[in-house]
C-alpha positions as CSV (number, residue, x, y, z in Angstrom):
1,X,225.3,76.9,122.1
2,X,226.1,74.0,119.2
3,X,230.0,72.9,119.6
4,X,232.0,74.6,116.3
5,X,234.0,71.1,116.6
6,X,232.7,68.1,115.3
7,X,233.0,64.7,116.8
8,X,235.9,64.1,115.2
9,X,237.5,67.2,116.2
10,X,236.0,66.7,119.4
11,X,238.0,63.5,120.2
12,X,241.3,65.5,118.8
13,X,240.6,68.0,121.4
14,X,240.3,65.6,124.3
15,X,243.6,63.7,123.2
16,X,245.1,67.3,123.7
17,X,243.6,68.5,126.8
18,X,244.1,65.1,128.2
19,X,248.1,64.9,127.2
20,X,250.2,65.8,129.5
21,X,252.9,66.4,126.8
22,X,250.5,70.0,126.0
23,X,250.5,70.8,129.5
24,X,251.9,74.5,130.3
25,X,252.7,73.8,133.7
26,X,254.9,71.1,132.6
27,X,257.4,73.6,130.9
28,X,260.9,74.7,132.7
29,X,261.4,78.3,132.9
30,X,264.1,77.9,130.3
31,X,261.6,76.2,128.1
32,X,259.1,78.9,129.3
33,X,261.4,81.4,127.9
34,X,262.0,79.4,124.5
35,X,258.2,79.0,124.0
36,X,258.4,82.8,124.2
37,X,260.6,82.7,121.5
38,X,258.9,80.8,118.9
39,X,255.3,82.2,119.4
40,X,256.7,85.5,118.7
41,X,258.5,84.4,115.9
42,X,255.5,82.7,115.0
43,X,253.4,85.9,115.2
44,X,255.4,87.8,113.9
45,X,255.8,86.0,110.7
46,X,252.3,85.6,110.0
47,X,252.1,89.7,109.6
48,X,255.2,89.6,107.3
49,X,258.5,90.6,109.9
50,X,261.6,90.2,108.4
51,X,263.6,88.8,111.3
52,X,264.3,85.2,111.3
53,X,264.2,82.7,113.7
54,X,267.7,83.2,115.6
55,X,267.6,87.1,114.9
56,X,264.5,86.6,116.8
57,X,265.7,84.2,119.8
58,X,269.3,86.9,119.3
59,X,267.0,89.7,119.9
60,X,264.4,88.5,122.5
61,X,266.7,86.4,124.8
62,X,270.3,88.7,124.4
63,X,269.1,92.0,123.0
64,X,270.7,92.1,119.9
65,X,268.9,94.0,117.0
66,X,269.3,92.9,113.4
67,X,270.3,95.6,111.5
68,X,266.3,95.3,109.9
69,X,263.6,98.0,110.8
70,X,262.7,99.2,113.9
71,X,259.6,98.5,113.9
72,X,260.2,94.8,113.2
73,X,262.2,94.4,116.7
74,X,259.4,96.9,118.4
75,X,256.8,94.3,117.1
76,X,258.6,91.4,118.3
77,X,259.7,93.2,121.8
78,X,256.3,94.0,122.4
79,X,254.5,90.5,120.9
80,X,257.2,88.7,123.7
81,X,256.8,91.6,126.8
82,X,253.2,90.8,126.3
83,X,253.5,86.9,126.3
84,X,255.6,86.4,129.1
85,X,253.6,88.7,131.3
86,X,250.8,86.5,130.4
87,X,252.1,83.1,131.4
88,X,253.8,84.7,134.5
89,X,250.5,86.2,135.4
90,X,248.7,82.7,134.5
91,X,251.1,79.9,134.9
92,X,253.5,80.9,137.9
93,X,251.2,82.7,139.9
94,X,248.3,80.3,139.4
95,X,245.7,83.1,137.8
96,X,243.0,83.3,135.6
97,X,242.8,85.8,133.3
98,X,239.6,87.1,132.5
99,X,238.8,87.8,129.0
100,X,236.8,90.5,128.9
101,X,236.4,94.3,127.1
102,X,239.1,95.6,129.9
103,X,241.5,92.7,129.1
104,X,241.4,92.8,125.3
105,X,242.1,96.5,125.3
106,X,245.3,96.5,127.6
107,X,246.4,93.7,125.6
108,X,246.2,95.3,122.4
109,X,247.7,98.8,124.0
110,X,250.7,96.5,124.8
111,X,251.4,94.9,121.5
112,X,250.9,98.5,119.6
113,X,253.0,100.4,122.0
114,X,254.6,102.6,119.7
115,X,253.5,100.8,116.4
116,X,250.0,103.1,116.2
117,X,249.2,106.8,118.1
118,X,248.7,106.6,121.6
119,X,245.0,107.2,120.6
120,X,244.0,104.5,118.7
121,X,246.5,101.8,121.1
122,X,244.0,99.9,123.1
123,X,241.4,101.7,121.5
124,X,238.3,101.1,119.0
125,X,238.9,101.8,115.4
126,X,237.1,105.1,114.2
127,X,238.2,104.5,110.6
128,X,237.2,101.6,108.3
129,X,240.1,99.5,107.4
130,X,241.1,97.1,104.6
131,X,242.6,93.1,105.1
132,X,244.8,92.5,102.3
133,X,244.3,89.3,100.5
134,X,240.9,89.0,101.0
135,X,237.3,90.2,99.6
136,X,236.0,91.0,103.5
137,X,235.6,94.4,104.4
138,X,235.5,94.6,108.3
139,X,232.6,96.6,109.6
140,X,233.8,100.8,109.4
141,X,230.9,101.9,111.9
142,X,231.7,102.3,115.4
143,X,228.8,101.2,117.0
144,X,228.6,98.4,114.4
145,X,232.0,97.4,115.9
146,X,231.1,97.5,119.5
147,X,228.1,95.8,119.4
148,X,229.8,93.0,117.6
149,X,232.7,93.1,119.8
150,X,230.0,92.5,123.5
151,X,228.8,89.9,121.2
152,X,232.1,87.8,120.6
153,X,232.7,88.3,124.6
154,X,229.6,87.3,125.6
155,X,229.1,84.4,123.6
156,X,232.7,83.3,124.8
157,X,231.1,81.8,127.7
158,X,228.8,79.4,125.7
159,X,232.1,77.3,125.0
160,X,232.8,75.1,127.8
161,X,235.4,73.1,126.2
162,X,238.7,75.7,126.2
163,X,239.9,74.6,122.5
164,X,236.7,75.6,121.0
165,X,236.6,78.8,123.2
166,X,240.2,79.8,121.8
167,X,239.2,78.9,118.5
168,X,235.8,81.1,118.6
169,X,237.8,84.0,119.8
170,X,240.6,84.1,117.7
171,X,238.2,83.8,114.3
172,X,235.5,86.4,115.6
173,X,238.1,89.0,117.0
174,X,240.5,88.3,113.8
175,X,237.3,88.9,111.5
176,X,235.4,92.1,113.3
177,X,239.4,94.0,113.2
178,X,238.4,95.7,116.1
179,X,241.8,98.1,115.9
180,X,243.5,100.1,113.5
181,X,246.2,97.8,113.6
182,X,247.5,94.6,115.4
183,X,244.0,93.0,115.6
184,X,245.7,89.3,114.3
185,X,248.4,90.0,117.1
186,X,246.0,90.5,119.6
187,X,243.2,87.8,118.8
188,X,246.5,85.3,118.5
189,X,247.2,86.5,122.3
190,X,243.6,86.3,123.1
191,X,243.7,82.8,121.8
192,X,246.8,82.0,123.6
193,X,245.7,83.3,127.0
194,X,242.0,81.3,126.7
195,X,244.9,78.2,126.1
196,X,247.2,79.1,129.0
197,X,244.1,79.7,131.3
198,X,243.1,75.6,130.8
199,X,247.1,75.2,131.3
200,X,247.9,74.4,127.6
201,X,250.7,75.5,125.5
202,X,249.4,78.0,123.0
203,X,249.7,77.2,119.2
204,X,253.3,78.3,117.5
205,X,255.1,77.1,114.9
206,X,258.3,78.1,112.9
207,X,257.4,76.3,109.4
208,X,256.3,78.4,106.5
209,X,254.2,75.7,105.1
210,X,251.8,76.1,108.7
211,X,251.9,79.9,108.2
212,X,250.6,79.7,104.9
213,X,247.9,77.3,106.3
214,X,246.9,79.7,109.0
215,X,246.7,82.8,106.5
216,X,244.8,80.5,103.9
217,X,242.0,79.0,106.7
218,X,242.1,82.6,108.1
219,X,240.7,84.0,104.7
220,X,238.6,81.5,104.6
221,X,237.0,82.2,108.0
222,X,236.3,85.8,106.7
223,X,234.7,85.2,103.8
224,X,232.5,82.0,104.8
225,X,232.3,82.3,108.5
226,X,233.0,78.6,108.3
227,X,235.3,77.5,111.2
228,X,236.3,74.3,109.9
229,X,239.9,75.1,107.9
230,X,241.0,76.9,110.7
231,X,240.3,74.1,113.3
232,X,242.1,71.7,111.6
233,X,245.0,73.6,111.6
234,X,244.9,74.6,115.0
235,X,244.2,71.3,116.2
236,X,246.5,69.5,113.9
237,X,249.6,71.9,114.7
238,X,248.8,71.0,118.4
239,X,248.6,67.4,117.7
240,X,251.8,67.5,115.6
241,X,254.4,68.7,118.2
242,X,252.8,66.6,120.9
243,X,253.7,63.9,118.4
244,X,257.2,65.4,117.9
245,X,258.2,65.2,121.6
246,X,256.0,62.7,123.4
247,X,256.6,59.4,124.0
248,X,254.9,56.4,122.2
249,X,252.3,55.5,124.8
250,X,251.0,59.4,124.6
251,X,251.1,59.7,120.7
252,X,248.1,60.2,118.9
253,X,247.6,58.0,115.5
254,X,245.9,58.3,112.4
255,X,242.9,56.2,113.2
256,X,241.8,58.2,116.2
257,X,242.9,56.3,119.3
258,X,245.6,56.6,121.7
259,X,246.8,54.9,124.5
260,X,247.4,57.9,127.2
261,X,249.4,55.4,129.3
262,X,246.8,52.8,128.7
């Protein structure tokens, strides 16, 4: 299988895989629990929930519920329930998670609970669907959708390097909508777990100027098929807040190279 990533955006992965600033395992529990935070926030603010960032951290890390809608707080909840089981499972106990057909549909059932019927929660779509700001129309057959779906998760394992693999899952789960509902919620998981299982921390951000880029190289992704807006994003948002917190001698710079302690 042909890398998605250039060389360009070959050597951008390295510098992240190779930074120990984007290591997982590096985190404290408190900044486990903060990371939780944020990438819900994050999440959830792509798909339009009102809560802002400390009603979100108010909710998530003391329980308190803006006085917004329900199922706002029930998206959050279940977008944080989700993600903390999924670094417990992966970071403190030292697992892989598998990303398979059995995996993806627990997942999903988990970030739905009580936001769809428990019929279509973990669940293939039976019913076309519409993705609003955009042209696409998602396949509407069912057999159309699972056949697509053994594709994506086949072709998963073609991707040795784990950046592309998030990136190829993300773009091809966000693109077929396998679900009724929550299918950018779960392929952001999906994404994040493929991250978490190579020990890096999963893309987040709290700016609206990178939720707009997401959204925009999204779109783009379903109408071309073209991976390369959404790459630059992801990679650049990573490269960003190693740059925020990292030392000099593991920064990464405009022209390409980096030190890593050298």
């Amino acid at each position: 299988m042909e890398h998605i990533f250039n060389d360009r955006q070959l050597k951008k992965a390295e510098f992240i895989m190779d930074n120990p600033c984007a290591r997982l395992s590096g985190l404290l529990s408190n900044e486990i629990q903060d990371l939780g935070v944020a990438w819900c926030y994050y999440s959830g603010k792509i798909e339009g929930n009102t809560y802002t960032y400390v009603e979100t951290a108010s909710l998530l890390k003391d329980g308190v519920t803006s006085e917004k809608r329900y199922e706002d707080a029930k998206m959050l909840k279940n977008l944080y329930n989700t993600f903390i089981s999924e670094v417990e499972y992966i970071n403190k106990l030292k697992n892989k998670e598998v990303i398979d057909e059995r995996t993806l549909f627990r997942l999903h059932s988990s970030i739905s609970a009580q936001l769809v019927s428990n019929e279509e929660s973990g669940n293939l779509r039976n019913r076309a669907v519409r993705i609003s700001g955009t042209t696409y129309i998602p396949p509407k057959d069912l057999t159309e959708i699972r056949q697509e779906l053994n594709r994506i998760l086949n072709e998963q394992d073609s991707y040795e390097n784990p950046l592309e693999k998030a990136v190829f899952l993300h773009c091809n789960l966000a693109r077929l909508q396998p679900f009724i509902d929550g299918n950018k919620r779960t392929a952001r998981m999906i994404e994040s777990v493929a991250m978490m299982n190579a020990d890096l921390i999963p893309v987040n951000s709290a700016k609206d100027s990178d939720i707009l880029h997401y959204r925009k190289a999204l779109v783009h992704y379903y109408e071309t098929k073209d991976y390369s807006q959404y790459i630059e994003y992801f990679l650049d948002r990573q490269i960003e807040r190693i740059n925020e917190i990292a030392p000099a001698k593991y920064m990464y710079r405009e022209d390409g190279n980096y030190s890593m302690g050298r």
